[in-house]
N, C-alpha and C positions, 0 to 999 in steps of 0.2 A: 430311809428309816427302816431298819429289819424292826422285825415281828417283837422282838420283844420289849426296843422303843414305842413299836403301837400301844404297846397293852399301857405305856405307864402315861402315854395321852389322853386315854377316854376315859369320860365320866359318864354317870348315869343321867342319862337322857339322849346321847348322843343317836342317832340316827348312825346304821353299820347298812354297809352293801350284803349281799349275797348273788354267790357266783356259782354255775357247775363249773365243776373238775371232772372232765372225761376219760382224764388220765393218771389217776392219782393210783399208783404203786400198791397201794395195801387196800386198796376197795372198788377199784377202778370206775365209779362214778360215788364222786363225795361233795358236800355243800359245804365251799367256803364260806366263811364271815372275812369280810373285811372292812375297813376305815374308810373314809368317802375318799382318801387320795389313793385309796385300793391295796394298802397294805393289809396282808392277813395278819388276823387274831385271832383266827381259830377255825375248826369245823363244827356240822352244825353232828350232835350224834349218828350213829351210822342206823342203828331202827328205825331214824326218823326220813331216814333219803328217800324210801319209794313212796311215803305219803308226800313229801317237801317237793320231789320230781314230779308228782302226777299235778301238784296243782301250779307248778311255773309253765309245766306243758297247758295246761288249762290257761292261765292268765298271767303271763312272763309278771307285769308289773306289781300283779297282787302279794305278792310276798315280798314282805316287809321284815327288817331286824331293826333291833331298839337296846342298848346298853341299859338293864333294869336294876345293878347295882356292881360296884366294886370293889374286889376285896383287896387289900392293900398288901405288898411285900410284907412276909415271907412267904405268901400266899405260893402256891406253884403256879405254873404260865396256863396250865390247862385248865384252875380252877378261879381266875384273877377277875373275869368277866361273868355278870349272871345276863344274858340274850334273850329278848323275849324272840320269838319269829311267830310273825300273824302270815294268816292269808288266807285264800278261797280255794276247796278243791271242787274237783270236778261233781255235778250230779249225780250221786248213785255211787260216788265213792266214799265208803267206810273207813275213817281213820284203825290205822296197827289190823287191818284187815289179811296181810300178805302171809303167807307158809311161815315165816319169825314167830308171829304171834298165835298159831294154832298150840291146843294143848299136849303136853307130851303123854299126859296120862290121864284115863277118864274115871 
């Protein structure tokens, strides 16, 4: 099944995996989504990888993805699925804490 047969299988509630990509070409560590028979539908944004990495390092299982609604064809393929992703980060870790989110101007 490619990727954009996945998208037109889930509904909202489905339970999605999430995977590192150690090798991914344009960011070279990125969080996939995918299907539970492990087809990608997508990644997860890329400001959100060093908080999503610090807390699967902390607790591989605690992060979680969740199909939270679907938008139907003509929709694009990167806007088709709304993904909730829960989980636990580490103590004393600040979520959008990383050099990204400092101010450009004070």
């Amino acid at each position: 099944m490619a990727a954009q047969s996945a998208l037109t299988t889930v509904k909202a509630g489905d339970e999605l995996r999430v995977a590192l990509e150690l090798n991914n070409p344009a960011t070279r560590l990125a969080l996939q989504v995918q299907t539970d028979d492990y087809h990608r539908v997508g990644w997860a944004p890329r400001y959100l990888i060093e908080d999503l990495n610090q807390a699967i390092d902390e607790s591989p299982d605690a992060v979680c993805a969740k199909v939270v609604k679907v938008n139907p064809a003509p929709a694009p393929a990167n806007q088709r699925i709304l993904v909730e992703l829960t989980g636990r980060l580490p103590d004393g870790h600040s979520l959008m804490s990383s050099s990204d989110f400092q101010l450009l101007v004070r």
